[in-house]
py3Dmol code that shows the C-alpha trace and the ligand (Angstrom):
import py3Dmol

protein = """\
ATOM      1  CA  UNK A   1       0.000   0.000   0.000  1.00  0.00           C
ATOM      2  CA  UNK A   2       1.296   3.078  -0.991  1.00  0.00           C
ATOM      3  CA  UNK A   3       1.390   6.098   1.869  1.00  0.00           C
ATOM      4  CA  UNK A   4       2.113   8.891  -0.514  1.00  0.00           C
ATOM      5  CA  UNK A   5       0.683  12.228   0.459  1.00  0.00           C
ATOM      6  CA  UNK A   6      -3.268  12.575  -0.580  1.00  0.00           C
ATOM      7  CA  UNK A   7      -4.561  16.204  -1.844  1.00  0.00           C
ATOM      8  CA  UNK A   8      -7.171  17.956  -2.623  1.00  0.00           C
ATOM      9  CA  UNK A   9      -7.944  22.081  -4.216  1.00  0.00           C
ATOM     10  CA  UNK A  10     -11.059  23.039  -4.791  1.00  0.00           C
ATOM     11  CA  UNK A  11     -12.677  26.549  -6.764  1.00  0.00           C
ATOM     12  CA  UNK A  12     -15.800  28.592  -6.608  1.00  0.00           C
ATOM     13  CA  UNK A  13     -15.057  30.744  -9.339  1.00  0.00           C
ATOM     14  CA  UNK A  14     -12.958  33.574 -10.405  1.00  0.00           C
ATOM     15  CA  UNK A  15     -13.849  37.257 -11.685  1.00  0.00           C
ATOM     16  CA  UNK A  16     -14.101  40.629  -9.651  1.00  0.00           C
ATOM     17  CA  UNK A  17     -14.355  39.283  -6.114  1.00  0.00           C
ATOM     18  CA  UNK A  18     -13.347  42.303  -3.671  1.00  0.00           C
ATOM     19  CA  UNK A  19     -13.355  42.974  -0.498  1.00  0.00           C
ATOM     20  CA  UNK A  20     -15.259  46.095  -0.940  1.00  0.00           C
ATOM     21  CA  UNK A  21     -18.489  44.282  -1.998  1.00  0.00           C
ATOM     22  CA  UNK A  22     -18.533  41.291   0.346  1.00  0.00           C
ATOM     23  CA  UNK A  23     -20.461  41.442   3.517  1.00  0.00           C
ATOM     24  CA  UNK A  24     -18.708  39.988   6.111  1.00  0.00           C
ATOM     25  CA  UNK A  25     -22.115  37.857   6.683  1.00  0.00           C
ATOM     26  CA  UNK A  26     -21.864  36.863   2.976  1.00  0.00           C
ATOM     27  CA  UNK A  27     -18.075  35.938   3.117  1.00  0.00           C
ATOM     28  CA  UNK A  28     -18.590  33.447   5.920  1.00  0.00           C
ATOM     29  CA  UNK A  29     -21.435  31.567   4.122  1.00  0.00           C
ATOM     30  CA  UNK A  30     -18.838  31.123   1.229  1.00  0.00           C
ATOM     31  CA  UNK A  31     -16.392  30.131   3.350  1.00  0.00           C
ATOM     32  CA  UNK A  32     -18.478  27.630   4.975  1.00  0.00           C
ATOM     33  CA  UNK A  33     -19.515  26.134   1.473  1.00  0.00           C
ATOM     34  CA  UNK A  34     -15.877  25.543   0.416  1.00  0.00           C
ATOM     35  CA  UNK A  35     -14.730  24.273   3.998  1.00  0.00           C
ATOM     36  CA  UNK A  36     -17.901  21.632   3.452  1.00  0.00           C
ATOM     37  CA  UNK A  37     -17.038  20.636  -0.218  1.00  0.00           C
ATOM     38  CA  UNK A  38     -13.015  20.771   0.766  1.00  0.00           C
ATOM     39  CA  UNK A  39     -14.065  18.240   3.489  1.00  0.00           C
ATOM     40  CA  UNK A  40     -16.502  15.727   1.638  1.00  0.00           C
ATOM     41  CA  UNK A  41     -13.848  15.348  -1.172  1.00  0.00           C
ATOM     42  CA  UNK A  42     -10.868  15.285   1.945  1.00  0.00           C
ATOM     43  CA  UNK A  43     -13.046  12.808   3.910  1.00  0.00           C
ATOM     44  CA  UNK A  44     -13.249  10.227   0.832  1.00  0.00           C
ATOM     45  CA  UNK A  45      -9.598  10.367   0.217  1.00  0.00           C
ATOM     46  CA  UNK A  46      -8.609   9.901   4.088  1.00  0.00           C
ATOM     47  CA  UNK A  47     -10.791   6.625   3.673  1.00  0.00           C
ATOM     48  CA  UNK A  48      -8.795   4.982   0.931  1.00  0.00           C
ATOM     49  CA  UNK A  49     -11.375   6.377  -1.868  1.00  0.00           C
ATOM     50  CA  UNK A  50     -10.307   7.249  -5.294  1.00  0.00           C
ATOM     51  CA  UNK A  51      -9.557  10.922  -6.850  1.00  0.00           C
ATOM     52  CA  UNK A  52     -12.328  10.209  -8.891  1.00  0.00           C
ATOM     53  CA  UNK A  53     -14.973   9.922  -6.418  1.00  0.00           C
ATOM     54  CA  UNK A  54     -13.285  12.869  -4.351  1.00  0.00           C
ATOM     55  CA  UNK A  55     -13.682  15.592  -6.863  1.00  0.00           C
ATOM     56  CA  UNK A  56     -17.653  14.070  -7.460  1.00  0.00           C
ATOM     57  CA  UNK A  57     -18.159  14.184  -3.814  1.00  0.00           C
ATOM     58  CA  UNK A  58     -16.764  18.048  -3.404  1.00  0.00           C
ATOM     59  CA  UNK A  59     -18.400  19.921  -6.745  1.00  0.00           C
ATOM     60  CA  UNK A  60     -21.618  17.764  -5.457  1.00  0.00           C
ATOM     61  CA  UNK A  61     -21.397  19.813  -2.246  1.00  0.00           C
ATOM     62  CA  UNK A  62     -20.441  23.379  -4.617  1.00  0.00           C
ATOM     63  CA  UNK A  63     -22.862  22.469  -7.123  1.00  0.00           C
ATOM     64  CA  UNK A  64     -25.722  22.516  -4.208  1.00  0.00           C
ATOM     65  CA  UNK A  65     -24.532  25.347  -2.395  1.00  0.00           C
ATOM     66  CA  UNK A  66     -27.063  28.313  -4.557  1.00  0.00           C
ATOM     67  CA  UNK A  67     -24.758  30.852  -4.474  1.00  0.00           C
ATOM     68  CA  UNK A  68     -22.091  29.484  -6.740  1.00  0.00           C
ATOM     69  CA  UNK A  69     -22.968  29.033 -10.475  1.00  0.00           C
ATOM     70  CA  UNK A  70     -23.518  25.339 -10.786  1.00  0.00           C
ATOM     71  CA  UNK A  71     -26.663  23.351 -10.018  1.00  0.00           C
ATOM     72  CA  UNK A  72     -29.196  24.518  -7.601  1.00  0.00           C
ATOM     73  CA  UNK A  73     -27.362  28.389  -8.119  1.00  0.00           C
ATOM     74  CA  UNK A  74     -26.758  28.235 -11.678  1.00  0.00           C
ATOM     75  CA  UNK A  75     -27.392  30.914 -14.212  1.00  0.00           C
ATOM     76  CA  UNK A  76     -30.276  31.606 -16.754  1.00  0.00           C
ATOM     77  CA  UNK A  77     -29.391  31.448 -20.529  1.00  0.00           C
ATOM     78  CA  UNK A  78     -31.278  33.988 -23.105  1.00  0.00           C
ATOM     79  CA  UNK A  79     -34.370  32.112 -22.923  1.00  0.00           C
ATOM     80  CA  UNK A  80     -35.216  31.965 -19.390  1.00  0.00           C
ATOM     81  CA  UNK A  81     -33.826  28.314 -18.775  1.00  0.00           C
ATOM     82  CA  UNK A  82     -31.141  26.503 -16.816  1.00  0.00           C
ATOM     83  CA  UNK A  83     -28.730  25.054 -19.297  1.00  0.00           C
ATOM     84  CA  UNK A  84     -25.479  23.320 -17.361  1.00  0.00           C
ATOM     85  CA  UNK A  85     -22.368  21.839 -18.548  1.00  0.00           C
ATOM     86  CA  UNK A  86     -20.247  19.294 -16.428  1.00  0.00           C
ATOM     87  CA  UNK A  87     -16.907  16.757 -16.824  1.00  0.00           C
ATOM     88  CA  UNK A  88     -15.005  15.024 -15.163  1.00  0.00           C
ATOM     89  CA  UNK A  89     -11.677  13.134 -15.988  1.00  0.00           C
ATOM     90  CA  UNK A  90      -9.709  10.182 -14.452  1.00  0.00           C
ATOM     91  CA  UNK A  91      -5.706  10.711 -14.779  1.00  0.00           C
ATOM     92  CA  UNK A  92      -4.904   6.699 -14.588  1.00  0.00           C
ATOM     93  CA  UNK A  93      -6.970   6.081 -17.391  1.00  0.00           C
ATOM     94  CA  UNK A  94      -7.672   8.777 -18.977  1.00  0.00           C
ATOM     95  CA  UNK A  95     -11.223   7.818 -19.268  1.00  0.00           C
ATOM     96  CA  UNK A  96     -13.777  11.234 -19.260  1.00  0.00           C
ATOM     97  CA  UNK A  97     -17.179  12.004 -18.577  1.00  0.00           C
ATOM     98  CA  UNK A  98     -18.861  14.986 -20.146  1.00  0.00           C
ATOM     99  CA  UNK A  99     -22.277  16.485 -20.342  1.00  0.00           C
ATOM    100  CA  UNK A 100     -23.627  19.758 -21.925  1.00  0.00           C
ATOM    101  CA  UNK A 101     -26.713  21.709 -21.832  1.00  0.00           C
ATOM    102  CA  UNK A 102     -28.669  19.651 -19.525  1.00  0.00           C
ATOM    103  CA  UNK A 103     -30.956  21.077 -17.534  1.00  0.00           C
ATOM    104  CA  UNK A 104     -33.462  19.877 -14.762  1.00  0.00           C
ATOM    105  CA  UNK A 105     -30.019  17.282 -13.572  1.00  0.00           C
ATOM    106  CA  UNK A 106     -29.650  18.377  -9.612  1.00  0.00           C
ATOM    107  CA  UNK A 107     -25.716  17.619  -9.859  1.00  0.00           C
ATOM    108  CA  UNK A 108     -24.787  17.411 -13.581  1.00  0.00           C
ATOM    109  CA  UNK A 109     -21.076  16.081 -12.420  1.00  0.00           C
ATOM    110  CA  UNK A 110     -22.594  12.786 -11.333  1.00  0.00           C
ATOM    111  CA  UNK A 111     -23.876  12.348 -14.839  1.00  0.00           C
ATOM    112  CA  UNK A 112     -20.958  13.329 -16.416  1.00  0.00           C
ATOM    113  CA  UNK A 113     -19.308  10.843 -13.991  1.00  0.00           C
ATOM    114  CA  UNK A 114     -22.407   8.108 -15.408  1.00  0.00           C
ATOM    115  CA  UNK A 115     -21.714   8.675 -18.947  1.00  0.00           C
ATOM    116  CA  UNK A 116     -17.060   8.232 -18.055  1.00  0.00           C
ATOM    117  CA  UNK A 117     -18.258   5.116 -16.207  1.00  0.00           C
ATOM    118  CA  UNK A 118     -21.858   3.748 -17.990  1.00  0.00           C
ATOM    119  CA  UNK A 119     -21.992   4.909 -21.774  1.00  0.00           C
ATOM    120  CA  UNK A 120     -19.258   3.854 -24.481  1.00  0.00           C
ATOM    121  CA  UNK A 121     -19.285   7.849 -25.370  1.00  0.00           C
ATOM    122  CA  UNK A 122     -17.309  11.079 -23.569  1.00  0.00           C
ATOM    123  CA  UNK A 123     -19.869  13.907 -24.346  1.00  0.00           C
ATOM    124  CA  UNK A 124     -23.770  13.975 -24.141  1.00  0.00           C
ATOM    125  CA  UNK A 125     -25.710  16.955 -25.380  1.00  0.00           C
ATOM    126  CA  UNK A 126     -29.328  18.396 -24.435  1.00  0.00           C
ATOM    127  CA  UNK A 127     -31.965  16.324 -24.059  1.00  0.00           C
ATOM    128  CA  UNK A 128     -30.179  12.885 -24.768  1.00  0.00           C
ATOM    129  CA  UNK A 129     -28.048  13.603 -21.813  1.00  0.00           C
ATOM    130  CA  UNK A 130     -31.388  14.329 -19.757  1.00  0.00           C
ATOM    131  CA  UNK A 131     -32.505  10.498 -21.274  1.00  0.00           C
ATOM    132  CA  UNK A 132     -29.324   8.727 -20.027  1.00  0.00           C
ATOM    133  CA  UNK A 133     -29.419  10.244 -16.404  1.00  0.00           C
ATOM    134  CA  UNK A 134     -33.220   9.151 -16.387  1.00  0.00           C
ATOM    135  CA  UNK A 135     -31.626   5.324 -17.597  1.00  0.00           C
ATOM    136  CA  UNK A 136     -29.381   5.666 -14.688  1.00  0.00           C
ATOM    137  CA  UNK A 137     -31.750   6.967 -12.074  1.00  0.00           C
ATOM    138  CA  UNK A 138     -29.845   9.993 -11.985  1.00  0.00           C
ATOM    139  CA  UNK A 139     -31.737  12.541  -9.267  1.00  0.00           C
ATOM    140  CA  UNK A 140     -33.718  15.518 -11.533  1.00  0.00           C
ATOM    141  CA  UNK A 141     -34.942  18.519 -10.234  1.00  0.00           C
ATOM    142  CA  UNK A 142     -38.238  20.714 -10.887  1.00  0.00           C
ATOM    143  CA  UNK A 143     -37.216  24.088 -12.527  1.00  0.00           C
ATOM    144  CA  UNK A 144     -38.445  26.115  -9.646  1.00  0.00           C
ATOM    145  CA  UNK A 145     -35.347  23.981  -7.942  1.00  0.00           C
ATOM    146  CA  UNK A 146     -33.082  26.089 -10.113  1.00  0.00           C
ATOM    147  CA  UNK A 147     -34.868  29.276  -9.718  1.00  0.00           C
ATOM    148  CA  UNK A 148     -32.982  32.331  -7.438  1.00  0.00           C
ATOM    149  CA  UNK A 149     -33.940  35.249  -7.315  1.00  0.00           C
ATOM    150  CA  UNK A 150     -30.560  37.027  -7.437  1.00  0.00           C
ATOM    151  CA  UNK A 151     -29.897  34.804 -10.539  1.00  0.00           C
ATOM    152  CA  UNK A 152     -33.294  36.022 -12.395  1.00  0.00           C
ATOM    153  CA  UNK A 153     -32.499  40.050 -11.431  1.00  0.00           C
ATOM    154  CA  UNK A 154     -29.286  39.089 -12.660  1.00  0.00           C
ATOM    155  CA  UNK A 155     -30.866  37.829 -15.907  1.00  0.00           C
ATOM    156  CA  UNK A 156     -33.573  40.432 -16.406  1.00  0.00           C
ATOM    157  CA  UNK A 157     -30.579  43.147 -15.600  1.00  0.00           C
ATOM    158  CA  UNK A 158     -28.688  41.228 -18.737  1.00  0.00           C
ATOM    159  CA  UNK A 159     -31.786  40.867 -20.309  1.00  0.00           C
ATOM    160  CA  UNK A 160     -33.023  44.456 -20.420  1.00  0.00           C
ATOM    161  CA  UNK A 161     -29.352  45.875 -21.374  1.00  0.00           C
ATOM    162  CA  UNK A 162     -28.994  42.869 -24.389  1.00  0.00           C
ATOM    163  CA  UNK A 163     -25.730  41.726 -23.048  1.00  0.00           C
ATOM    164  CA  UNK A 164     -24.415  37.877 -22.330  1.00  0.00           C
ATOM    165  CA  UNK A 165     -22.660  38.493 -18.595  1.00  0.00           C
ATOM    166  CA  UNK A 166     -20.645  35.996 -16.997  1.00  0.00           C
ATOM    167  CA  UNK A 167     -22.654  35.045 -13.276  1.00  0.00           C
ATOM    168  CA  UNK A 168     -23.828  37.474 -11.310  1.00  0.00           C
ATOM    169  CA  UNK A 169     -21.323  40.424 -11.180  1.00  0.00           C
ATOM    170  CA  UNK A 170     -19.723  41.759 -13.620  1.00  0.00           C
ATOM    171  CA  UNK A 171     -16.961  39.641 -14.947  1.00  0.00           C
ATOM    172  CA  UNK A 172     -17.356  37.312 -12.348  1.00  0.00           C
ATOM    173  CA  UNK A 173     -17.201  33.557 -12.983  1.00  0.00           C
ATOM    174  CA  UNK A 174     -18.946  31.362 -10.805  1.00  0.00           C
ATOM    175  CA  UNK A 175     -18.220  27.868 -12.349  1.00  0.00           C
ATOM    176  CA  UNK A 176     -16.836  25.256  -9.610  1.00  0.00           C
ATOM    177  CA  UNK A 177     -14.466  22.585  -9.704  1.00  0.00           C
ATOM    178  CA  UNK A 178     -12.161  20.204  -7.786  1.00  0.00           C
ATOM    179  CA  UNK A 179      -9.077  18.111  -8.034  1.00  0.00           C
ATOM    180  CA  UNK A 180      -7.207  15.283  -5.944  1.00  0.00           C
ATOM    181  CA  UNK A 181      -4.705  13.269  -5.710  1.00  0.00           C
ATOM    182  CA  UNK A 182      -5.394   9.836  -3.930  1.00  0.00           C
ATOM    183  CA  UNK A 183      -3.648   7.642  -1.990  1.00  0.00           C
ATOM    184  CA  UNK A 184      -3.069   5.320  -4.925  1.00  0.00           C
ATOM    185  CA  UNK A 185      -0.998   7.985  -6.586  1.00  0.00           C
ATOM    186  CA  UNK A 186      -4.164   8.806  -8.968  1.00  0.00           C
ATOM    187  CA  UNK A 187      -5.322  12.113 -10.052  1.00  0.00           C
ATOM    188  CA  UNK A 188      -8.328  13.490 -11.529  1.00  0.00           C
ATOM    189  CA  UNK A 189     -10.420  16.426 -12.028  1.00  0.00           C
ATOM    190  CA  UNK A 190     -13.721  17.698 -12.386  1.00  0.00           C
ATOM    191  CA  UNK A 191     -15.787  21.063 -13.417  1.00  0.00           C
ATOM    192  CA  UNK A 192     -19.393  21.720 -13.669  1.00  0.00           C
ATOM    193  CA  UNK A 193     -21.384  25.090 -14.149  1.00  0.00           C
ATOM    194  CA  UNK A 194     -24.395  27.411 -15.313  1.00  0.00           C
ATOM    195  CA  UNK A 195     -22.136  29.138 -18.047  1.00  0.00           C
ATOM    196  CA  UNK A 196     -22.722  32.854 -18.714  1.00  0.00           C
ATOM    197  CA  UNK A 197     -25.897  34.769 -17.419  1.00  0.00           C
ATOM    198  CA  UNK A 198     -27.946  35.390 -21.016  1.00  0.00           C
ATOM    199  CA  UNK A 199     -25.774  32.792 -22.956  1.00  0.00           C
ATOM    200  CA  UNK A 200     -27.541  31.664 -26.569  1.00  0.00           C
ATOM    201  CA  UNK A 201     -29.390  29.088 -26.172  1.00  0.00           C
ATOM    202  CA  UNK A 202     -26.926  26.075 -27.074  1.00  0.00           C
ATOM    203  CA  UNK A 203     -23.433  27.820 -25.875  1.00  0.00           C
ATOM    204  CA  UNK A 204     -21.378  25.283 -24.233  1.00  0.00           C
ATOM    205  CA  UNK A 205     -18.530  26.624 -22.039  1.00  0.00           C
ATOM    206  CA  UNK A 206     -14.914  25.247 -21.595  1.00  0.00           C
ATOM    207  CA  UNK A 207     -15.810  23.341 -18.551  1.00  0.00           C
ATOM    208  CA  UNK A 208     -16.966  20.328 -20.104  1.00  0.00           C
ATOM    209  CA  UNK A 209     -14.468  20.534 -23.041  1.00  0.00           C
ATOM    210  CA  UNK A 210     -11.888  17.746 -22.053  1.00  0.00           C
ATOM    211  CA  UNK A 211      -8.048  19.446 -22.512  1.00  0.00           C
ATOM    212  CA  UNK A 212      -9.925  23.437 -21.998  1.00  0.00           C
ATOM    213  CA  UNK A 213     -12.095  23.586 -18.748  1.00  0.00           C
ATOM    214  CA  UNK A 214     -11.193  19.876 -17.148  1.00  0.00           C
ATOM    215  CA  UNK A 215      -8.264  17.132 -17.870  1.00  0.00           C
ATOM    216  CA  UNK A 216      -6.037  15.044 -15.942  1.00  0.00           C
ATOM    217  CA  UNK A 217      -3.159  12.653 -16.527  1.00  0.00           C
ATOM    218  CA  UNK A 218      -1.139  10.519 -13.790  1.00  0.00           C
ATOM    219  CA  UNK A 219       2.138  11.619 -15.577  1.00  0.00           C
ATOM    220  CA  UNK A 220       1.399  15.112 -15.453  1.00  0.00           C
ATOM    221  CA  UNK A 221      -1.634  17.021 -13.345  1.00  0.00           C
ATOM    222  CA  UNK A 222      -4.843  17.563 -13.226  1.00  0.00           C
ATOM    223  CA  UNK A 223      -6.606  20.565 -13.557  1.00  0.00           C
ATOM    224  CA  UNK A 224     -10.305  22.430 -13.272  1.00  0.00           C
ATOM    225  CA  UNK A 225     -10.544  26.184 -14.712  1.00  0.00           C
ATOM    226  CA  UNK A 226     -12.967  29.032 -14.688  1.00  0.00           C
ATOM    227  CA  UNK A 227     -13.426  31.976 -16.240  1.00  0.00           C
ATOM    228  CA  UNK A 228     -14.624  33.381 -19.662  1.00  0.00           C
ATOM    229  CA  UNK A 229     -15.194  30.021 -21.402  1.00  0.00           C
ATOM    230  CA  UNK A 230     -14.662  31.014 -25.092  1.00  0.00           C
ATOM    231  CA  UNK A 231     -11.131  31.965 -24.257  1.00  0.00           C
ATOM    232  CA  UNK A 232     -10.038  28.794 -22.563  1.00  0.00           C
ATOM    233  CA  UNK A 233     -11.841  26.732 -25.072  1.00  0.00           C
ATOM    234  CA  UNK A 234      -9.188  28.880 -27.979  1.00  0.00           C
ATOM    235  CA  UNK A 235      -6.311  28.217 -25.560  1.00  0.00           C
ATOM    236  CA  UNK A 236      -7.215  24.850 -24.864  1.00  0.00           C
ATOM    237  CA  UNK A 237      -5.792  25.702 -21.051  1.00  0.00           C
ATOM    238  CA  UNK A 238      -5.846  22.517 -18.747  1.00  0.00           C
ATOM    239  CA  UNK A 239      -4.021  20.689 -21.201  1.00  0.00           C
ATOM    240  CA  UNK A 240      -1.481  23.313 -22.685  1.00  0.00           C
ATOM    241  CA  UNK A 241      -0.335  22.912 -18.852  1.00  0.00           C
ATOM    242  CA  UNK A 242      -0.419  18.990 -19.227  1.00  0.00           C
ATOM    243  CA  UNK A 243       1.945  19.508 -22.624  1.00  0.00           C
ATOM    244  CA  UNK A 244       4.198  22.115 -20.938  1.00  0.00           C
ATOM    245  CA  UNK A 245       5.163  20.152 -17.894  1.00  0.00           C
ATOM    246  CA  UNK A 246       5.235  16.509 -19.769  1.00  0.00           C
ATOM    247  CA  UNK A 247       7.079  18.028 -23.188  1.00  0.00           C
ATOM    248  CA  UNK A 248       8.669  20.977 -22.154  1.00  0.00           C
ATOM    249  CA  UNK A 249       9.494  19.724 -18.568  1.00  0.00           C
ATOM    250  CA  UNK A 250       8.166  22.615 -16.746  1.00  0.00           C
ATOM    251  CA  UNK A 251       6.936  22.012 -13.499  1.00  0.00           C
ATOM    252  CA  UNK A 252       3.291  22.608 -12.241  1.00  0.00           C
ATOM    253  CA  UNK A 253       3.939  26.236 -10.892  1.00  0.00           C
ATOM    254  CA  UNK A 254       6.093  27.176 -14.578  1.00  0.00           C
ATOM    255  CA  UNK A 255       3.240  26.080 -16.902  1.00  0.00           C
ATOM    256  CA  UNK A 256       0.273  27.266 -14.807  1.00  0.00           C
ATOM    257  CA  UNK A 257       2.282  30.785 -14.140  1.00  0.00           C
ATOM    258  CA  UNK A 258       2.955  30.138 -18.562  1.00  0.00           C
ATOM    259  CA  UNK A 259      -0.638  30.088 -19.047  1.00  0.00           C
ATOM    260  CA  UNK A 260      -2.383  31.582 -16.569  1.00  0.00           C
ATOM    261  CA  UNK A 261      -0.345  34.656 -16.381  1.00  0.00           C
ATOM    262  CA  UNK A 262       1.017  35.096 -19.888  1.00  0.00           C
ATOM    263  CA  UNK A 263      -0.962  33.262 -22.362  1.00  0.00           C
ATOM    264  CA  UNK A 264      -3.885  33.748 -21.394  1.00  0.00           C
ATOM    265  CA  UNK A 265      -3.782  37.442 -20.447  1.00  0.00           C
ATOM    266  CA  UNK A 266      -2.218  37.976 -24.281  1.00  0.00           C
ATOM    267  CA  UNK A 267      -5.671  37.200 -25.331  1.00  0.00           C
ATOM    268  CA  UNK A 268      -7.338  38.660 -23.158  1.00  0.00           C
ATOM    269  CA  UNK A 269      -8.969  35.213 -21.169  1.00  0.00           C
ATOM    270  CA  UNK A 270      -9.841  36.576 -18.007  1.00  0.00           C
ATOM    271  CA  UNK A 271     -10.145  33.850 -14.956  1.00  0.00           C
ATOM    272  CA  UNK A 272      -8.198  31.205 -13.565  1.00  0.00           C
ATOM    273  CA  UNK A 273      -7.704  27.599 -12.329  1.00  0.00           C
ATOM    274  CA  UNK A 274      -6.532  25.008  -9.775  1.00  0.00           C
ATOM    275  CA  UNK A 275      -4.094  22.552 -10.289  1.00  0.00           C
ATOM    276  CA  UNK A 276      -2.217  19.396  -8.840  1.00  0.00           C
ATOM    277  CA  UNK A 277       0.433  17.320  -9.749  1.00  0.00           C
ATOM    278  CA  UNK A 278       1.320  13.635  -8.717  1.00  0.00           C
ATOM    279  CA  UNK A 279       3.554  14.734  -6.171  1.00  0.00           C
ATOM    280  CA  UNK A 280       0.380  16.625  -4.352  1.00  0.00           C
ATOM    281  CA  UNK A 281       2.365  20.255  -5.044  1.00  0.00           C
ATOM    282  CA  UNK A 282      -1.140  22.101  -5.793  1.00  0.00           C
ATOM    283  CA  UNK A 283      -1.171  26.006  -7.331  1.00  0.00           C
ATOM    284  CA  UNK A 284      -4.443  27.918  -7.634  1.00  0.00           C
ATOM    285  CA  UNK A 285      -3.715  30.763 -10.330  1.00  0.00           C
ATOM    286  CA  UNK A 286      -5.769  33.061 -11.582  1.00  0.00           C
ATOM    287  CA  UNK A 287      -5.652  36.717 -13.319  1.00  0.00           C
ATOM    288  CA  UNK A 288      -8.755  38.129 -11.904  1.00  0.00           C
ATOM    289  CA  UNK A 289      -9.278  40.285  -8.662  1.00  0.00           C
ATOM    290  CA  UNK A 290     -10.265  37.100  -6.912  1.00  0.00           C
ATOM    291  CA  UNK A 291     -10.876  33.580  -6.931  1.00  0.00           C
ATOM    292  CA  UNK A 292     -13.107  31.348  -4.445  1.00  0.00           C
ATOM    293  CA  UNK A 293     -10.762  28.759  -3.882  1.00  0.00           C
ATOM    294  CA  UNK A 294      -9.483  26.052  -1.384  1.00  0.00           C
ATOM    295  CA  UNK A 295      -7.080  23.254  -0.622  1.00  0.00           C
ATOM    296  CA  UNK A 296      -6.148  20.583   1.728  1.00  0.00           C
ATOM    297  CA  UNK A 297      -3.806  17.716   2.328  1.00  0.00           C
ATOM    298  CA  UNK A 298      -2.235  15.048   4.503  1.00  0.00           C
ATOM    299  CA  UNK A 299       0.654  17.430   6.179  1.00  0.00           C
ATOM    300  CA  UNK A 300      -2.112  19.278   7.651  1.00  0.00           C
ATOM    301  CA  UNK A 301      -2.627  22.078   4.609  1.00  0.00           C
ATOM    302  CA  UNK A 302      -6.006  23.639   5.219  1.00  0.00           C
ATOM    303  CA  UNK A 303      -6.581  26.691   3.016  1.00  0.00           C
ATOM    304  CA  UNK A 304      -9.582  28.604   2.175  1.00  0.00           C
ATOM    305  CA  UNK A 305      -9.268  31.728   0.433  1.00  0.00           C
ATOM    306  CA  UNK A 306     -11.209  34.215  -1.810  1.00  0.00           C
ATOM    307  CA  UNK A 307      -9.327  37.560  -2.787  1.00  0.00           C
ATOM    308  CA  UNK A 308      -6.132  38.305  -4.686  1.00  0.00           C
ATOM    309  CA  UNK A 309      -3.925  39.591  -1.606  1.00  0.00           C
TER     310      UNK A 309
END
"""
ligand_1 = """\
9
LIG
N -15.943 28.922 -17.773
C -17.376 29.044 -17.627
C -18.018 29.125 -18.969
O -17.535 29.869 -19.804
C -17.795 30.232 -16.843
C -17.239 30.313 -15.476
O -16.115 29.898 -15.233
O -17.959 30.799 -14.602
O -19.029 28.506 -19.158
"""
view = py3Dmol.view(width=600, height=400)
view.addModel(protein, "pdb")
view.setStyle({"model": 0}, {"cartoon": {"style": "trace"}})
view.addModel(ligand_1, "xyz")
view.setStyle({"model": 1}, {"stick": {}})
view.zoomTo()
view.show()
């Protein structure tokens, strides 16, 4: 049995998070959602449970939390609905999950996980997504489950001023993800979110792009990103890291700092990402004002954190 180090980082979103519009009453409920979801994914792990179900177990916890743009708190599109996009990725087999555009699925990263581990396919779209969870007694939700009512003002605001806004605040990204490494020595990763307040109906993100918004690989890292999906879909960002650190030889910290802070800012791709390689060294980048974020391991790392400084 192998005692290597187990790990886990966790994110919220990235976008304009300051201190200057958080009430301390509203920072602490954050907090407490990332502690929880930092834990359920932590508590797996400690128990001999794979990466895989660890990063399920902690966006499960974000995705139900309603202030964070996934699930129960995720974002209308231009026609009033709930459209969601989710993956996840194992890094010892490099098996993925991915679903897009589902709506009505209470966590769309356990059907993501479903169609990795129950269909022969990677991706499922719309409403033959929505068929598969109902084959695999996958838990649905009413609408009203999905309705907010800071996410409809948010919509009506975007609405009324024609504009597609990513979540609630302006350039603010409230996607979540996690990602772990086990006991075994296995990583993996996984992403799930609302998208972009007023979106077309139809816009997928980068989150359940495998190599953009989610990927992980045993020899390299794994990784879960947020921010202004278009951008990290033309950068293809989680695995331009992967490339840099297996065919350049950077390490995790050189080819996040490559992307996050250079690459991506060239074009303009506001947001960021967490990351962790297989010898549990974990970075949390981003280029925004802030980034709900979090990360624990086995030498007693217990981080939660939301601003820049
Ligand atoms: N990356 C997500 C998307 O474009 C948005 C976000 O991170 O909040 O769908």
């Amino acid at each position: 049995m192998n005692t290597q180090k187990i790990a886990i980082a966790i994110h919220g979103g990235a976008g304009t998070i300051l201190r200057s519009t958080m009430t301390p009453a509203l920072q602490v409920q954050y907090e407490q959602a990332l502690q929880a979801a930092l834990d359920a994914g932590y508590t797996l792990l400690q128990a001999g449970g794979t990466s895989v179900d660890a990063v399920a177990a902690a966006v499960v916890s974000l995705e139900n939390f309603p202030l964070f743009n996934a699930g129960k708190g995720a974002v209308f599109n231009n026609l009033g609905k709930h459209e969601m996009d989710a993956a996840i990725m194992d890094g010892k087999t490099l098996e993925a999950g991915a679903v897009c555009g589902v709506a009505n699925t209470k966590n769309p990263v356990l059907l993501a996980k479903a169609v990795m581990e129950h269909s022969e396919h990677v991706v499922l779209c719309g409403a033959g997504a929505e068929q598969f969870a109902a084959a695999q007694g996958i838990s649905s939700e009413p609408d009203e489950y999905f309705y907010t009512k800071q996410r409809y003002q948010q919509w009506q605001q975007a609405l009324a001023e024609d504009r597609v806004q990513l979540d609630h605040t302006e350039k603010k990204f409230g996607t979540v993800g996690a990602v772990a490494l086990d006991a075994a020595g296995n990583l993996a990763a996984a992403t799930s979110t609302g998208g972009m307040t007023n979106k077309k109906y139809g816009r997928m993100g980068d989150s359940p792009v495998i190599g953009a918004g989610t990927y992980a690989n045993n020899h390299t890292c794994a990784i879960s990103c947020t921010g202004h999906g278009e951008l990290f879909i033309r950068s293809v960002v989680a695995y331009d890291i992967s490339c840099l650190m297996e065919y350049a030889g950077l390490s995790l910290a050189e080819a996040c700092d490559k992307v996050v802070h250079d690459k991506l800012v060239k074009i303009g791709g506001e947001g960021g990402l967490i990351a962790i390689d297989k010898l549990g060294n974990i970075e949390l980048p981003f280029n925004s004002e802030g980034m709900y974020r979090g990360c624990k391991n086995s030498d007693g790392l217990n981080v939660i954190s939301i601003y820049k400084d």
